[in-house]
PDB file as gemmi writes it, atoms N, CA and C in Angstrom:
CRYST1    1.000    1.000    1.000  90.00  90.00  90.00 P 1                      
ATOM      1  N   UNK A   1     -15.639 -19.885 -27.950  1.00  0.00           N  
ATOM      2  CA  UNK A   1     -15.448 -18.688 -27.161  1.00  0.00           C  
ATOM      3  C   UNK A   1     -14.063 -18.718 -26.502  1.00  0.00           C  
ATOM      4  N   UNK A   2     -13.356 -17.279 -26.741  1.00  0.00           N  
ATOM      5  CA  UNK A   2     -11.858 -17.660 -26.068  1.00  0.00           C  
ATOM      6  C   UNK A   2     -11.873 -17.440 -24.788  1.00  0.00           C  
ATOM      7  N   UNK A   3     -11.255 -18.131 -23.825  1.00  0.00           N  
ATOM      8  CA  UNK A   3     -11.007 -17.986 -22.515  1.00  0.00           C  
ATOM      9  C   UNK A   3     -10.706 -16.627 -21.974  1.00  0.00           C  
ATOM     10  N   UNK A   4     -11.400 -16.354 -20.615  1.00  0.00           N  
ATOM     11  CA  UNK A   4     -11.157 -14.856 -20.690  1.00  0.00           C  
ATOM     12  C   UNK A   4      -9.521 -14.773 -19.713  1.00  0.00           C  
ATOM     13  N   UNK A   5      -8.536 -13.709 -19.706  1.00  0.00           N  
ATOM     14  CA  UNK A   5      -7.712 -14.016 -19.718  1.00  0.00           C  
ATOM     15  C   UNK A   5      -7.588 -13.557 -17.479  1.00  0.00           C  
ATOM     16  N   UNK A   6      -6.840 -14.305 -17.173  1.00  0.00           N  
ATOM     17  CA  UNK A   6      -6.870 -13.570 -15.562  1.00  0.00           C  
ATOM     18  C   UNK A   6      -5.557 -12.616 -15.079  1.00  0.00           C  
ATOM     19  N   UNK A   7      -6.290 -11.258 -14.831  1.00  0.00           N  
ATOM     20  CA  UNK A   7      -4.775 -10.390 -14.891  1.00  0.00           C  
ATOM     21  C   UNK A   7      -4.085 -11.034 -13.401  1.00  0.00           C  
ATOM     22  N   UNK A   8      -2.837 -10.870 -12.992  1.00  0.00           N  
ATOM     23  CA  UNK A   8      -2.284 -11.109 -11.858  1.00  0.00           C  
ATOM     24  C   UNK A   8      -2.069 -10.048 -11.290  1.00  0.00           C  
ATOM     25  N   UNK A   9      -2.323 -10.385  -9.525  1.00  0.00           N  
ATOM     26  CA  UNK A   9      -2.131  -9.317  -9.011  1.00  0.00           C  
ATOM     27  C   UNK A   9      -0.824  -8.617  -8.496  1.00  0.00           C  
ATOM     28  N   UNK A  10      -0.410  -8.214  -8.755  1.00  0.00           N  
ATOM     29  CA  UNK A  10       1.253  -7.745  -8.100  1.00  0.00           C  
ATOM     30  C   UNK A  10       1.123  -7.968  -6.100  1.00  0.00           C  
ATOM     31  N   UNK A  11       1.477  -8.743  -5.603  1.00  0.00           N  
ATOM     32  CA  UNK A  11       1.659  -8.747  -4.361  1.00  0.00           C  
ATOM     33  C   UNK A  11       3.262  -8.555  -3.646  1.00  0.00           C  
ATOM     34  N   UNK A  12       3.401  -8.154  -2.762  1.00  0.00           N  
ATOM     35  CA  UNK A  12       4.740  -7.937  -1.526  1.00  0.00           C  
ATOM     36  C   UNK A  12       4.498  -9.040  -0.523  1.00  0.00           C  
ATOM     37  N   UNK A  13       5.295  -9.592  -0.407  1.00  0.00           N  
ATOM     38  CA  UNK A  13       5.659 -10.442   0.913  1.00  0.00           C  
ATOM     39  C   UNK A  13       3.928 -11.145   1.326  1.00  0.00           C  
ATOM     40  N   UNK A  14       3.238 -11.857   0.145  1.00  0.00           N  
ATOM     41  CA  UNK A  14       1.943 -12.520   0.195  1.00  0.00           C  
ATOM     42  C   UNK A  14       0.705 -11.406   0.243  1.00  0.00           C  
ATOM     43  N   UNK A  15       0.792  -9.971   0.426  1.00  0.00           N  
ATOM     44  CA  UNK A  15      -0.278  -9.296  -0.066  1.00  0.00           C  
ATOM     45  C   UNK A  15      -0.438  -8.255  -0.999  1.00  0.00           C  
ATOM     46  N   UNK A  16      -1.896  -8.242  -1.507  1.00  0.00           N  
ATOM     47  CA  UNK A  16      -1.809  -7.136  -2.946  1.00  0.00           C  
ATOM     48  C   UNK A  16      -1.218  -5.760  -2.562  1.00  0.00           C  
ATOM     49  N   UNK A  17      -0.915  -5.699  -3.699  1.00  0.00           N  
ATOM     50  CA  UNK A  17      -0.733  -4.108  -3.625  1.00  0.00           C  
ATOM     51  C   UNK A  17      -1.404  -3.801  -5.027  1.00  0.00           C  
ATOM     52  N   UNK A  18      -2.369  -2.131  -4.820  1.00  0.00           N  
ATOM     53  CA  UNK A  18      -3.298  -1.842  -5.668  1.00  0.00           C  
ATOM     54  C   UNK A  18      -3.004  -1.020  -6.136  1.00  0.00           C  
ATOM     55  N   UNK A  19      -2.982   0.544  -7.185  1.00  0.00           N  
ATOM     56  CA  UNK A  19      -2.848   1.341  -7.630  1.00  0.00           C  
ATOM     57  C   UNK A  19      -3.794   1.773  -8.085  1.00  0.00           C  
ATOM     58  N   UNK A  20      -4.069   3.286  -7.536  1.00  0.00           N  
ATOM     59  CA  UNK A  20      -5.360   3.852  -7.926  1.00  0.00           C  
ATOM     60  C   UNK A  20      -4.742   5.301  -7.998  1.00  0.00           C  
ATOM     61  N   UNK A  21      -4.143   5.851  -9.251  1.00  0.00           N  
ATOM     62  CA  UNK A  21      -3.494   7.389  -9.393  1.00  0.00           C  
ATOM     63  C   UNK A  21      -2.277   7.284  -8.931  1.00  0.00           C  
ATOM     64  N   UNK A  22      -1.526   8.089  -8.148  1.00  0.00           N  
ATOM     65  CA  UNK A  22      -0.500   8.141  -7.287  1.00  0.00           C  
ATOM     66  C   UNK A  22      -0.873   7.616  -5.746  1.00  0.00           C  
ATOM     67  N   UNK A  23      -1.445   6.522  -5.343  1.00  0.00           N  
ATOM     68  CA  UNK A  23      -1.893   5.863  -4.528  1.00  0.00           C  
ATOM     69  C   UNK A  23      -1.629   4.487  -4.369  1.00  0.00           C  
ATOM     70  N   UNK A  24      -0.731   4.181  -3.801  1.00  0.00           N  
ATOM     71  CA  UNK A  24      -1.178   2.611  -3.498  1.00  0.00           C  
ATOM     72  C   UNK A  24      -1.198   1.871  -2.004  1.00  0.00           C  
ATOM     73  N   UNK A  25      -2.360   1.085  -2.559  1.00  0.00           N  
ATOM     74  CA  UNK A  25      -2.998   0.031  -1.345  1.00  0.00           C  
ATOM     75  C   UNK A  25      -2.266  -1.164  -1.040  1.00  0.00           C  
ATOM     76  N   UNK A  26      -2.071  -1.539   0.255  1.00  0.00           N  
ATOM     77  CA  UNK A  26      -0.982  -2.580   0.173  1.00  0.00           C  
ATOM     78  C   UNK A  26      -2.128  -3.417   1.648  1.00  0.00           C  
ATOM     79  N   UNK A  27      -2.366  -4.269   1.881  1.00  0.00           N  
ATOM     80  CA  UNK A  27      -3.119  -5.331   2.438  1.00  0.00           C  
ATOM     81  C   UNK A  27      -4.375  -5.471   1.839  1.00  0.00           C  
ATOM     82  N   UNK A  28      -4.549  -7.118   2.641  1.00  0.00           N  
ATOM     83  CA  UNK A  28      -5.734  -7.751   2.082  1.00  0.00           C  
ATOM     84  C   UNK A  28      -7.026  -6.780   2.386  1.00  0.00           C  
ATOM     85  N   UNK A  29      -8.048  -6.561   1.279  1.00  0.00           N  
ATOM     86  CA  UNK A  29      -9.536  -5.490   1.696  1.00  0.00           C  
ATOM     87  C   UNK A  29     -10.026  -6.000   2.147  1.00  0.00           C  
ATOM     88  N   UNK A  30      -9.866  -7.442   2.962  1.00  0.00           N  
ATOM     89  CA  UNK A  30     -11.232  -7.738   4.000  1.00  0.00           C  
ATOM     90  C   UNK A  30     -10.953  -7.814   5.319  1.00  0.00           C  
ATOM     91  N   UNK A  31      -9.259  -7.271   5.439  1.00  0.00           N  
ATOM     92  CA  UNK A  31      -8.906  -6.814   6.870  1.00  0.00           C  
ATOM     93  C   UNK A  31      -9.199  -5.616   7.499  1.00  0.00           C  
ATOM     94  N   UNK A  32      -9.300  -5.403   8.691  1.00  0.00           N  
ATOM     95  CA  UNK A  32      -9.693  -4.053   9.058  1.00  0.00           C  
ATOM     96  C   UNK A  32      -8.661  -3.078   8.816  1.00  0.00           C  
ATOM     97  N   UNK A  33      -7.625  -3.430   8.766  1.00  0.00           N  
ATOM     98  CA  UNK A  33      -6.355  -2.353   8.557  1.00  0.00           C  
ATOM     99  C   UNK A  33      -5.987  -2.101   7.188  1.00  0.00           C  
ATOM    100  N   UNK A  34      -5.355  -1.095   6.319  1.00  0.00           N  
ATOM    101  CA  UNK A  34      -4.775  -1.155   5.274  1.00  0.00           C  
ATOM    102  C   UNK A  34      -3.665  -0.056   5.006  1.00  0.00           C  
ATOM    103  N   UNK A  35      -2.544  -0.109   4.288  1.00  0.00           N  
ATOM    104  CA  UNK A  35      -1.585   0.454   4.182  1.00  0.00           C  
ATOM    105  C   UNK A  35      -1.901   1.350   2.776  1.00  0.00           C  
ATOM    106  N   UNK A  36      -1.979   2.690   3.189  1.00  0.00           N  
ATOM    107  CA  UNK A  36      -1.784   3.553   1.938  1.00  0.00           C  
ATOM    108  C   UNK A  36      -0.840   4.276   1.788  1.00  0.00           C  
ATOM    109  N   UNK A  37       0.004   4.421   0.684  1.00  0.00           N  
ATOM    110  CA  UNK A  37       1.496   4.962   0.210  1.00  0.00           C  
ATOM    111  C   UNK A  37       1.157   5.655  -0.827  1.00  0.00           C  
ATOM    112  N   UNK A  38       1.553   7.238  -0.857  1.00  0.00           N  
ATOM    113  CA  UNK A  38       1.055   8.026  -1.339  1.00  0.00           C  
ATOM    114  C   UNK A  38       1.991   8.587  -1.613  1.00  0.00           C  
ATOM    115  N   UNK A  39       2.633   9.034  -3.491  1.00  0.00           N  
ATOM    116  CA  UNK A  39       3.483   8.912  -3.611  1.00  0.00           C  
ATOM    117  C   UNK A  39       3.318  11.031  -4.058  1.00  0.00           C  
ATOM    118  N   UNK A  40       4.859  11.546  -3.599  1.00  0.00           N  
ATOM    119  CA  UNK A  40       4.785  12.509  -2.686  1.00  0.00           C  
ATOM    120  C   UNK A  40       5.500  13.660  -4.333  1.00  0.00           C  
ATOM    121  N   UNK A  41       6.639  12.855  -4.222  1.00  0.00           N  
ATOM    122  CA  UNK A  41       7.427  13.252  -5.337  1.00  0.00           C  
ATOM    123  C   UNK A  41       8.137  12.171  -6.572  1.00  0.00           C  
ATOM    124  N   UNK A  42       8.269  12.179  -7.083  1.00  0.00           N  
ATOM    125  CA  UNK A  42       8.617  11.300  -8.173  1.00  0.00           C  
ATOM    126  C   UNK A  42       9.709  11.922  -9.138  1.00  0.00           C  
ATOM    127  N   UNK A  43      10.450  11.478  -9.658  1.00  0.00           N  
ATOM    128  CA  UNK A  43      11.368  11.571 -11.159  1.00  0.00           C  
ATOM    129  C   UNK A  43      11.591  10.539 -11.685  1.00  0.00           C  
ATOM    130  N   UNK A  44      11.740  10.997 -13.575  1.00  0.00           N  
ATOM    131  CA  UNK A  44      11.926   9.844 -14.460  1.00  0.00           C  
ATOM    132  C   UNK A  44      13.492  10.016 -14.878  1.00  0.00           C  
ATOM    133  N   UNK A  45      13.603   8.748 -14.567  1.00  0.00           N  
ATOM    134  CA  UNK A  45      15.811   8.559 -15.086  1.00  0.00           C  
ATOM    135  C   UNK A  45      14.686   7.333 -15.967  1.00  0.00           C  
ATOM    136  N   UNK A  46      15.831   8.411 -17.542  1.00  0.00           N  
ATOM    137  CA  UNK A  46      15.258   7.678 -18.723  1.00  0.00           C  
ATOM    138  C   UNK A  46      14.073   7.452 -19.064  1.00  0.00           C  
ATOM    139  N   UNK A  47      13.804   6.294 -19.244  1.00  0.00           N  
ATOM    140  CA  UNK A  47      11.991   6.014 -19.639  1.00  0.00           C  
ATOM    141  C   UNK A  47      11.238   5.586 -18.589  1.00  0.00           C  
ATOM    142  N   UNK A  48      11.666   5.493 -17.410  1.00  0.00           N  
ATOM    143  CA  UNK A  48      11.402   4.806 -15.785  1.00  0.00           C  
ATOM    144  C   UNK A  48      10.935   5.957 -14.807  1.00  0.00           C  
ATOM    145  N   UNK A  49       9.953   5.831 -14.287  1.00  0.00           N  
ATOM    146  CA  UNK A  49       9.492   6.682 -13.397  1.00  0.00           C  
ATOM    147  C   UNK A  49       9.494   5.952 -11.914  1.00  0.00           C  
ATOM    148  N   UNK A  50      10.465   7.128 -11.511  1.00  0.00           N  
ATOM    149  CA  UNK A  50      10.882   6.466 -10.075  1.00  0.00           C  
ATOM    150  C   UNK A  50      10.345   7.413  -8.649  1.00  0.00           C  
ATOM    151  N   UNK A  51       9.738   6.608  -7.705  1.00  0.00           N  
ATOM    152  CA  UNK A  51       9.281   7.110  -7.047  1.00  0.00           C  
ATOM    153  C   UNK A  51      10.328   8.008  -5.860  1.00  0.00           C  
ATOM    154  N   UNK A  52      10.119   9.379  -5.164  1.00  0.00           N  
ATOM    155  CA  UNK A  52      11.445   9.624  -4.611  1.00  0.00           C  
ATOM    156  C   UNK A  52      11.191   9.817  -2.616  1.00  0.00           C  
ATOM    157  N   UNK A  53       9.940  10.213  -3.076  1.00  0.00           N  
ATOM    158  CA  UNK A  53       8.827  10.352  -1.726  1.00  0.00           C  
ATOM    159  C   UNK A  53       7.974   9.856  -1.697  1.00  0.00           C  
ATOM    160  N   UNK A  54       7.624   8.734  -0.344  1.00  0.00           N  
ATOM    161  CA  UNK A  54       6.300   8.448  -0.294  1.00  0.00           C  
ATOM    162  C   UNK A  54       5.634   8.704   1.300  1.00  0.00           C  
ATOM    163  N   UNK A  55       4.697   8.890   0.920  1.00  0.00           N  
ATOM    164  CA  UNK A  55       4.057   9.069   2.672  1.00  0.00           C  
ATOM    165  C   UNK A  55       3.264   7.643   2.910  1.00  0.00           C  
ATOM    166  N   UNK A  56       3.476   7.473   3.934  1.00  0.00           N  
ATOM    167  CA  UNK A  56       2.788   6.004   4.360  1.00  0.00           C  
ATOM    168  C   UNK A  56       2.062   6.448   5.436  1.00  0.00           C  
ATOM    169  N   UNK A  57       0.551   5.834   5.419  1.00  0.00           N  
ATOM    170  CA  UNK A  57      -0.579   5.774   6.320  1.00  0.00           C  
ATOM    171  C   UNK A  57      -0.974   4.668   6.527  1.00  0.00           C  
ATOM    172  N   UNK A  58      -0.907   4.020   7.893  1.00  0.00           N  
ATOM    173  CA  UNK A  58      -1.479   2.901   8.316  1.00  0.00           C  
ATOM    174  C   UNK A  58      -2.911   3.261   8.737  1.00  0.00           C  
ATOM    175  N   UNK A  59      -4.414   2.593   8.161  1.00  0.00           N  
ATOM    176  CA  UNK A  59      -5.431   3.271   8.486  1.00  0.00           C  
ATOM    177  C   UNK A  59      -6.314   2.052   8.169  1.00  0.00           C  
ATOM    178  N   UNK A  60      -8.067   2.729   8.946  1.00  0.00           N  
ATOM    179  CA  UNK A  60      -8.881   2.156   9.175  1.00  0.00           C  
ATOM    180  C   UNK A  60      -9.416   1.538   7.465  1.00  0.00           C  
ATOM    181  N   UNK A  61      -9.864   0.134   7.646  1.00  0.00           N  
ATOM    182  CA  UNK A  61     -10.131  -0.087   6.559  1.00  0.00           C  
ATOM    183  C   UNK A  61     -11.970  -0.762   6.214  1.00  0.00           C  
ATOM    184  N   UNK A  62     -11.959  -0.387   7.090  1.00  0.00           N  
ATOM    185  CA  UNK A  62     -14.100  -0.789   7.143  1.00  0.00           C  
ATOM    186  C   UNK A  62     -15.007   0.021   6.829  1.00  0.00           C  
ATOM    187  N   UNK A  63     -14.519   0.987   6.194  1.00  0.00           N  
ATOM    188  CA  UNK A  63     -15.415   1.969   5.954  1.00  0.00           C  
ATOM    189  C   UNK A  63     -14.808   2.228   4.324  1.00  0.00           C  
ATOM    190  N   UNK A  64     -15.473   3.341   3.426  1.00  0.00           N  
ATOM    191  CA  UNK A  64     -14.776   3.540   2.120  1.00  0.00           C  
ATOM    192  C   UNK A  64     -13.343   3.216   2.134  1.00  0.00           C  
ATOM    193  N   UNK A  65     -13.154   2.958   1.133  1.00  0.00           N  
ATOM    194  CA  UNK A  65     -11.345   2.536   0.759  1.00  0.00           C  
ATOM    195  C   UNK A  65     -10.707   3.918   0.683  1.00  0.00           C  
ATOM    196  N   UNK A  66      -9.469   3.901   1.580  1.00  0.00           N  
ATOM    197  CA  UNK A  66      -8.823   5.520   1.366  1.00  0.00           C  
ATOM    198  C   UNK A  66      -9.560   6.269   2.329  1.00  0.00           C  
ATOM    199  N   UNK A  67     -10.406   6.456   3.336  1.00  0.00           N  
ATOM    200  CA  UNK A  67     -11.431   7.486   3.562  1.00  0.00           C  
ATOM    201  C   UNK A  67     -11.224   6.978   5.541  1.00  0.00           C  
ATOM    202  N   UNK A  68     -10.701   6.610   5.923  1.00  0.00           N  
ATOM    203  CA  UNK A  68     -10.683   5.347   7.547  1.00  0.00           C  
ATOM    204  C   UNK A  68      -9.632   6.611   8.160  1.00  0.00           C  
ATOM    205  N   UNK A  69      -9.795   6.250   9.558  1.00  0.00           N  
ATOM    206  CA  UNK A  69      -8.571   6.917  10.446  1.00  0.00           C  
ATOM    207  C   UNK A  69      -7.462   6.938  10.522  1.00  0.00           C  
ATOM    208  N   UNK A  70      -6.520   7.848  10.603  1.00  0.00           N  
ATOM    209  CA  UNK A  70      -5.014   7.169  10.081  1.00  0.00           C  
ATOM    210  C   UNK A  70      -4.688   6.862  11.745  1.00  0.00           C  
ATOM    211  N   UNK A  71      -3.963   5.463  11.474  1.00  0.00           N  
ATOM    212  CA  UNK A  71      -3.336   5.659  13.036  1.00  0.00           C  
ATOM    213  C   UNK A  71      -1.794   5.768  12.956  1.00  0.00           C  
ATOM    214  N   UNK A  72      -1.190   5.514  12.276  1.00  0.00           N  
ATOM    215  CA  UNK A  72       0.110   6.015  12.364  1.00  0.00           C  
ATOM    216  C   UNK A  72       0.502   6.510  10.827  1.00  0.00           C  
ATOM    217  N   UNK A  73       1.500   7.429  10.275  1.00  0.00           N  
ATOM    218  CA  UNK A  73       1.742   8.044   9.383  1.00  0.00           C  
ATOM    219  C   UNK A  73       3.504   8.290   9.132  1.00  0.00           C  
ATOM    220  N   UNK A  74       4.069   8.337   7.929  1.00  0.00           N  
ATOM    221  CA  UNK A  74       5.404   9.102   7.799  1.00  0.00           C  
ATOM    222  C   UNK A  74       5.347   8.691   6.529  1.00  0.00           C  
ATOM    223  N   UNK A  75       6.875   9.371   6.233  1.00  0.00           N  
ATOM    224  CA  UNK A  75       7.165   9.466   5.084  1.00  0.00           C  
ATOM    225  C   UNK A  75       8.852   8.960   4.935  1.00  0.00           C  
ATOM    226  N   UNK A  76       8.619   8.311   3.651  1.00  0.00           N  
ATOM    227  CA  UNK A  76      10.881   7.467   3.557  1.00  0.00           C  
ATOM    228  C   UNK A  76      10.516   8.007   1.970  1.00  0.00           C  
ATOM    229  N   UNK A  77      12.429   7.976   1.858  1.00  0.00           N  
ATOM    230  CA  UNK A  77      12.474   7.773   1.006  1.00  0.00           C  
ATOM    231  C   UNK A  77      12.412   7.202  -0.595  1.00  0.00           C  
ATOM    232  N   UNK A  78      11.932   6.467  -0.424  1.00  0.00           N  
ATOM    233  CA  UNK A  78      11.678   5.310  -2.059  1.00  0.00           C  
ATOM    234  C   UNK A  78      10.689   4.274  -1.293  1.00  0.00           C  
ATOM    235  N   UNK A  79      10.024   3.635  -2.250  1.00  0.00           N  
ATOM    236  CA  UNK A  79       9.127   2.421  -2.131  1.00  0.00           C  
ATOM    237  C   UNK A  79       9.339   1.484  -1.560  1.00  0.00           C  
ATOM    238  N   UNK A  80      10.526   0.897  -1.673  1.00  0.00           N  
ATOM    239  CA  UNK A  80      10.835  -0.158  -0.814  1.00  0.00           C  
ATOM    240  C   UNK A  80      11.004   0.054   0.796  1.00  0.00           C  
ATOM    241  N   UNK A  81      11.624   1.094   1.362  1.00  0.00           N  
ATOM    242  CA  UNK A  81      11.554   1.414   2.341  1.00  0.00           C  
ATOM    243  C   UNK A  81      10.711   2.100   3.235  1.00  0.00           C  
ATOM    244  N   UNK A  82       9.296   2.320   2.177  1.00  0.00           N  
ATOM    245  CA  UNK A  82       8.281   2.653   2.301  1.00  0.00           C  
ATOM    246  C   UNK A  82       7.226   1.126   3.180  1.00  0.00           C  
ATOM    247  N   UNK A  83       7.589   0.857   1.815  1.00  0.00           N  
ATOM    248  CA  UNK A  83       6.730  -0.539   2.379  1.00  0.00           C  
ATOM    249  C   UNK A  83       7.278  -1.882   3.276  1.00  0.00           C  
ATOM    250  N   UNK A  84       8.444  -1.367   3.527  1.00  0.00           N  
ATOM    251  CA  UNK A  84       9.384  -1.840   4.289  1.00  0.00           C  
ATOM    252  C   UNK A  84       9.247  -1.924   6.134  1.00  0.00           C  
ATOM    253  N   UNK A  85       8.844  -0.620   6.454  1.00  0.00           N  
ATOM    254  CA  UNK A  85       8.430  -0.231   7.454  1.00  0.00           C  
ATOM    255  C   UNK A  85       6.618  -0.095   7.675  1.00  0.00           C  
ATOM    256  N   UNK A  86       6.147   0.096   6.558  1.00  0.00           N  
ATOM    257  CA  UNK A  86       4.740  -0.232   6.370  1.00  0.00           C  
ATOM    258  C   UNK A  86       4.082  -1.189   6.725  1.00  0.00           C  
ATOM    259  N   UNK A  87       4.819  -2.300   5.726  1.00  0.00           N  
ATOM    260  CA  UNK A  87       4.586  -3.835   6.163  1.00  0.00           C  
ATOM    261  C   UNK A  87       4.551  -4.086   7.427  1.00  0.00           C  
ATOM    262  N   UNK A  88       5.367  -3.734   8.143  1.00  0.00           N  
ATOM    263  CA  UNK A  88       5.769  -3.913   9.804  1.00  0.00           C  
ATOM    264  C   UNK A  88       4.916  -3.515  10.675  1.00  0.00           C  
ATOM    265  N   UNK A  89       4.204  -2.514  10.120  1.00  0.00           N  
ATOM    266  CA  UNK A  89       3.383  -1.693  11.096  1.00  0.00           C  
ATOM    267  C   UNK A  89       2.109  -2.490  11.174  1.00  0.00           C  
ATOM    268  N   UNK A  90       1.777  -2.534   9.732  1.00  0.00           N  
ATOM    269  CA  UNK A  90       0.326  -3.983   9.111  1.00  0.00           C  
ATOM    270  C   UNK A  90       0.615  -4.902  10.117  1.00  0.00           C  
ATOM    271  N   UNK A  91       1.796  -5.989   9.768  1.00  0.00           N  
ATOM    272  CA  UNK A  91       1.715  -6.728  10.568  1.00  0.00           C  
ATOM    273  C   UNK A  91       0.907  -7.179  11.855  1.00  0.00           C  
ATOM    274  N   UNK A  92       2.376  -5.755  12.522  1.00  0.00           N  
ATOM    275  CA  UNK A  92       1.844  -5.348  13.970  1.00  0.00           C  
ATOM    276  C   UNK A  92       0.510  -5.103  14.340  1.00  0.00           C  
ATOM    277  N   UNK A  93      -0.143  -4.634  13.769  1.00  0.00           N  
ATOM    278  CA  UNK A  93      -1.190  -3.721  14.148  1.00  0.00           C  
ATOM    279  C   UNK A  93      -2.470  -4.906  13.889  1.00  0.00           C  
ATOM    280  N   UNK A  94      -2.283  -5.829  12.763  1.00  0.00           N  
ATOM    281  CA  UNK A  94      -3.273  -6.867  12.639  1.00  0.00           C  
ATOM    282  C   UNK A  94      -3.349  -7.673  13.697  1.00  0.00           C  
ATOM    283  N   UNK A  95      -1.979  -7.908  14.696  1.00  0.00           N  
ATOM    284  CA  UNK A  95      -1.965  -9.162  15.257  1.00  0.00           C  
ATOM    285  C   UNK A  95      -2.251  -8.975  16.687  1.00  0.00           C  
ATOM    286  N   UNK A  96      -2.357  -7.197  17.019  1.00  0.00           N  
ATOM    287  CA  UNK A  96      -2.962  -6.443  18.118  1.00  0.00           C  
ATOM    288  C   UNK A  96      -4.538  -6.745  17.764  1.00  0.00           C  
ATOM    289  N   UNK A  97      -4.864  -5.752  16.656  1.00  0.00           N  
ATOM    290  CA  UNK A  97      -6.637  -6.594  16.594  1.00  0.00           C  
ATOM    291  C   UNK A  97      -6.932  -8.079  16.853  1.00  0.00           C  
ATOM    292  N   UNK A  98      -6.325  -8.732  16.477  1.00  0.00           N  
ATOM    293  CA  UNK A  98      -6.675 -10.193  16.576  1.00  0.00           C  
ATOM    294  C   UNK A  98      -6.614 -11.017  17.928  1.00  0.00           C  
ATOM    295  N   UNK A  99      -5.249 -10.848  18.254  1.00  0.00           N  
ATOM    296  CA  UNK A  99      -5.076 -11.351  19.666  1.00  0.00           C  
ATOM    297  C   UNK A  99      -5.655 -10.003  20.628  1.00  0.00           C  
TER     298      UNK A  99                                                      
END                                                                             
């Protein structure tokens, strides 16, 4: 029997990031918080589809995935600076629940 194969997960700065449509999830799902980036506008240069808008929602994550309270929200330009300021907010906002 051949070994079954294990996909890898694409992670940022030690956590997943998920893709579900024009959606992606960026922290761990068994934290209460999670980062959703919701991609707004897009264009393809060449065969590459590049993201041009994204909206970022920092939100409740204990209830359905995608479906929680937003507590803070905006929108940047491109992905990286998306999740740039995203990340920051996760951070923040985990280490308020915790402590």
């Amino acid at each position: 029997m051949a070994a079954a194969k294990k996909k890898k997960i694409l992670t940022y700065k030690g956590k997943p990031l998920l893709k579900c449509g024009e959606r992606i999830y960026y922290g761990n799902l068994e934290d209460k918080l999670i980062l959703a980036l919701d991609v707004v506008e897009s264009e393809k240069n060449k065969d590459i589809q590049s993201s041009k808008k994204i909206k970022i929602q920092l939100m409740d994550n204990t209830g359905e995935l995608g479906a929680g309270q937003v507590y803070r929200k905006a929108e940047r330009e491109n992905l990286y600076k998306a999740l740039d300021i995203g990340e920051w907010w996760l951070q923040d906002a985990l280490q308020t629940f915790e402590g």
